[in-house]
C-alpha positions as CSV (number, residue, x, y, z in Angstrom):
1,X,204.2,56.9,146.1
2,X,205.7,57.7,149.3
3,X,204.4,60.3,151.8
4,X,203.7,60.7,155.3
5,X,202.2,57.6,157.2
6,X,198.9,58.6,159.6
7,X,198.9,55.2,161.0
8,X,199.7,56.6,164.8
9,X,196.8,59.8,164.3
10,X,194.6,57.0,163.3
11,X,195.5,54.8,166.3
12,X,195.0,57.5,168.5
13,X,191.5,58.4,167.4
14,X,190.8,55.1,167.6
15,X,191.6,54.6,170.7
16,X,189.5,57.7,171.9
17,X,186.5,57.0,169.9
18,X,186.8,53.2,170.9
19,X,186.8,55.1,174.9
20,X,183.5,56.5,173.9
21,X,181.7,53.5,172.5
22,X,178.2,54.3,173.2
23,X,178.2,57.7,171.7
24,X,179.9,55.9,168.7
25,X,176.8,53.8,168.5
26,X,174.8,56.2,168.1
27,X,176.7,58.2,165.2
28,X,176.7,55.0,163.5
29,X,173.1,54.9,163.5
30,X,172.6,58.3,162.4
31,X,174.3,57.1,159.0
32,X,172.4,54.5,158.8
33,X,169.2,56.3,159.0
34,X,170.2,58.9,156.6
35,X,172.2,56.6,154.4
36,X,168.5,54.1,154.3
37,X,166.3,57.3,154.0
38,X,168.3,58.8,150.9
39,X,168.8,55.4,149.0
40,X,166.8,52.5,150.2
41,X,167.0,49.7,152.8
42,X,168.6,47.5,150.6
43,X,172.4,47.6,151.1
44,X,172.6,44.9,148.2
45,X,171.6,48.7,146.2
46,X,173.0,50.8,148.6
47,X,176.6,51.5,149.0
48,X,176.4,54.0,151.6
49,X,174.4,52.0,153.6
50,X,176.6,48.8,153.2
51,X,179.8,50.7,154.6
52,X,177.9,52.1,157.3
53,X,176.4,48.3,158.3
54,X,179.9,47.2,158.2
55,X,181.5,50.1,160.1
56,X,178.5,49.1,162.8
57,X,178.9,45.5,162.6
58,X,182.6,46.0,163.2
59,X,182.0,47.7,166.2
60,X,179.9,44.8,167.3
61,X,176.8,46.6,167.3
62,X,174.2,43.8,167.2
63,X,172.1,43.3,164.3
64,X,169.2,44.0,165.7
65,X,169.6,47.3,166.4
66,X,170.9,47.3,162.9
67,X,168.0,46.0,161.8
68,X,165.8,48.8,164.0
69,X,167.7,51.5,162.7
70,X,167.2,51.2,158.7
71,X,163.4,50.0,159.6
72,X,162.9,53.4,161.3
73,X,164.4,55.1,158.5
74,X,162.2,53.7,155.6
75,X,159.4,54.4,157.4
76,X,158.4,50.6,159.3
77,X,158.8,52.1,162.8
78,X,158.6,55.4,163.8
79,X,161.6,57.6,163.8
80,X,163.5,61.0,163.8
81,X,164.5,62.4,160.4
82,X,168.1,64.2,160.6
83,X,169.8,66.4,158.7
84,X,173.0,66.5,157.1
85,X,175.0,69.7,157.3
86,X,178.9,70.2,156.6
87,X,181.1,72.9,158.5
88,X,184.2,74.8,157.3
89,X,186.6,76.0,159.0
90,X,190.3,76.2,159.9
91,X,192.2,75.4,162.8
92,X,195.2,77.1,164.6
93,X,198.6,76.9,162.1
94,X,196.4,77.7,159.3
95,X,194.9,73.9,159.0
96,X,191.5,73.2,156.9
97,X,189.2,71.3,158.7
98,X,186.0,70.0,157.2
99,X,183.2,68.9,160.2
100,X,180.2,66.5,158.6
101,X,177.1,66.6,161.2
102,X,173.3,65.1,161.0
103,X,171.5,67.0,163.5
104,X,167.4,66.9,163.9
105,X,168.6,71.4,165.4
106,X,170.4,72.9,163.4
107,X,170.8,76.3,165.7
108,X,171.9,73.6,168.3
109,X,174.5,72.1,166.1
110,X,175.9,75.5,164.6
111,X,176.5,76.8,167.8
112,X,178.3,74.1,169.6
113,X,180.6,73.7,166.5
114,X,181.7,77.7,166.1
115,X,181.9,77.2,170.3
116,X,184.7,74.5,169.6
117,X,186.4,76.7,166.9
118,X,186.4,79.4,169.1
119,X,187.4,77.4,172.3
120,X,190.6,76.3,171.0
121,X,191.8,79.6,168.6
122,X,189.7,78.4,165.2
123,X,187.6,80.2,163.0
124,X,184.5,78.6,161.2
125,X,184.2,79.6,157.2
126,X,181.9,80.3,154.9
127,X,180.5,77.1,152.6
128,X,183.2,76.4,149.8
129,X,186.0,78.1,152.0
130,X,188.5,74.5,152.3
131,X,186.2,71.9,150.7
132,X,188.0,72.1,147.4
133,X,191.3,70.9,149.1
134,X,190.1,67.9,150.1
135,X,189.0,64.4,147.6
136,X,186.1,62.0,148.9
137,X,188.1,58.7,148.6
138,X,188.3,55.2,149.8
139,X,191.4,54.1,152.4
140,X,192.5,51.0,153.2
141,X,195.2,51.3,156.1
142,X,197.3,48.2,156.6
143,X,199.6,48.3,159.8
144,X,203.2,48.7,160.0
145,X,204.7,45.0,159.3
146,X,202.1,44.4,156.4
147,X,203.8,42.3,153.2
148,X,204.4,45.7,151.0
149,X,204.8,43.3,147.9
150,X,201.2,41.5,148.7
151,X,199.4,44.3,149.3
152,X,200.3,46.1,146.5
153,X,199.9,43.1,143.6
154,X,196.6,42.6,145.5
155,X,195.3,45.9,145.3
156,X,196.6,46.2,141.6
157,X,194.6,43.2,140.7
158,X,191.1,44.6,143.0
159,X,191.4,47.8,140.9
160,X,192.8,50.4,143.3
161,X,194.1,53.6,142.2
162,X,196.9,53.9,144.1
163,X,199.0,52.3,146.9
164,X,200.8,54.7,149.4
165,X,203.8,52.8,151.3
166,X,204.9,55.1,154.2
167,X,209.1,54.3,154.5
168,X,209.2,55.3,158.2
169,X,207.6,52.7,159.8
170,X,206.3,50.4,156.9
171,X,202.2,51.1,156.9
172,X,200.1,50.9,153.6
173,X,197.4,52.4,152.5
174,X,195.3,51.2,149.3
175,X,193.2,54.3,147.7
176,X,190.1,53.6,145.9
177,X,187.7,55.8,144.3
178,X,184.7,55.9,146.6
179,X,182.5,53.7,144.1
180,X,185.0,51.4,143.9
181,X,185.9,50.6,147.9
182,X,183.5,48.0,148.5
183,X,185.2,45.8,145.5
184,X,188.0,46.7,146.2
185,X,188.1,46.0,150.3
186,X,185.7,42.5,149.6
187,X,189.0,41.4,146.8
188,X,191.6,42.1,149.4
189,X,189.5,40.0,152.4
190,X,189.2,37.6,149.4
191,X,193.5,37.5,149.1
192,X,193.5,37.4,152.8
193,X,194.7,40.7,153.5
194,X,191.9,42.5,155.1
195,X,192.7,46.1,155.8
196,X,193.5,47.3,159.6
197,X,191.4,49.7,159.1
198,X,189.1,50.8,156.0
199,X,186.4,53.7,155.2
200,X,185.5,55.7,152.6
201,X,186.6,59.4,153.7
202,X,187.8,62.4,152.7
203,X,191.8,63.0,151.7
204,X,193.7,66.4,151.8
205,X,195.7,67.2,148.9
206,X,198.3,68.6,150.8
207,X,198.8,68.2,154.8
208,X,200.2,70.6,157.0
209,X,202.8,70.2,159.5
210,X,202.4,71.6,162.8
211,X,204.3,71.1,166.2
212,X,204.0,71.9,169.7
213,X,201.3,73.9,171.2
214,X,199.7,74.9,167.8
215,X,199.9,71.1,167.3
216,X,198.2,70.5,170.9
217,X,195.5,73.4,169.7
218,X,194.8,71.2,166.7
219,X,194.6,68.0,168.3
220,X,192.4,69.5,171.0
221,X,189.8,71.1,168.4
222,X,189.7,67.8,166.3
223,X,188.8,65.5,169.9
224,X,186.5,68.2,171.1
225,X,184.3,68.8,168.0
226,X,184.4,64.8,167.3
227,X,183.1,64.0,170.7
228,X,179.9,66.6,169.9
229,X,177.1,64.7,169.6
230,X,175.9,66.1,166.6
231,X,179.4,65.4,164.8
232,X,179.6,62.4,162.2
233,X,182.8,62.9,161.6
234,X,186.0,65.6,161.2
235,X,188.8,65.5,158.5
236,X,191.6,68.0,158.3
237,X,195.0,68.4,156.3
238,X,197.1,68.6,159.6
239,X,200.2,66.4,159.8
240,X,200.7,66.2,163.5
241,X,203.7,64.6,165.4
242,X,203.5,62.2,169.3
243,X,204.1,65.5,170.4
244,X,200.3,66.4,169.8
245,X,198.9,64.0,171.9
246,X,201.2,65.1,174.8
């Protein structure tokens, strides 16, 4: 299946969330507080949780603090409860975006996200309003330069559902259903190809190309509401070019 690769949007974001590690820190333990609240402790039982101690300990968040955060959660130390609230809304160029938070205000959050809509020539929606073009799934991104005929005999044998090869500049990405990532990721690392970058998120039917300023308005919203501190994360359907980072 061929399509268009989102290996240099993801490298950007990376890049700026990497710039903003402490406030990372602290979205990662929000999930893990509401990922050990809703299921358990146990991330031997607890999927969510599992991804979210993985995406911390990738960041080299200690484990410790790890350790501090599902204990708070479950009720061993004392905490702050947060809730989870999803956003809908669509950018300049006619682009869904869909903006997960976990907030302990919810007059606070609401506000600052339609701000950041507003700001940059968005409009929030109603509940339901671009949710249904998007499908909660698990991505494994290997770089450009990755062995195309490895991955994809490994990922058939791990039990992905599909493999995406990008012919512009080589990249892969492995699709899973999200029950399935964990198996799936853990029987890649076991064929020695761990991913470049993995997480279970969520996956636009169709993207949307924009360019030039409308492309800079989009690229503007998506930083700015992802660098809220309420904000867990931001998906969208935009296909943007180098030019959007200009």
């Amino acid at each position: 299946m061929a399509g268009h690769s989102k290996w240099a949007n993801i490298q950007h974001r990376k890049g700026a969330q990497d710039a903003k590690r402490g406030k990372m820190f602290t979205k990662i333990i929000r999930e893990i507080s509401v990922a050990a609240r809703t299921s358990g402790g146990d991330p031997g039982n607890n999927p969510r949780l599992r991804v979210a101690i993985d995406k911390a300990l990738g960041a080299n968040m200690s484990k410790d603090v790890v350790e501090r955060a599902i204990k708070k959660a479950t009720g061993e130390l004392e905490g702050v409860n947060y809730e989870e609230i999803r956003y809908e809304g669509y950018a300049p160029g006619g682009v869904a975006v869909i903006v997960d938070c976990l907030t302990d205000n919810k007059v606070r959050t609401v506000a600052d996200v339609r701000h950041a809509f507003s700001k940059f020539g968005g409009n929030l929606g109603t509940d339901g309003s671009v949710a249904f073009m998007f499908k909660k799934t698990g991505v494994l991104s290997f770089a450009p330069g990755a062995n195309e005929e490895q991955v994809t005999e490994a990922a058939i044998e791990a039990g992905a559902d599909d493999i995406v090869v990008y012919p512009e500049d080589g990249s892969i990405d492995v699709l899973t259903s999200p029950d399935a990532f964990a198996a799936v990721r853990d029987a890649m690392d076991a064929a020695g190809l761990k991913a470049d970058q993995s997480e279970v998120t969520y996956r636009a039917d169709n993207d949307i190309a924009v360019a030039g300023e409308t492309a800079q308005q989009v690229a503007r919203l998506l930083d700015w509401l992802e660098d809220l501190d309420d904000v867990q994360n931001v998906y969208s359907n935009a296909e943007l070019g180098e030019d959007a980072y200009a």
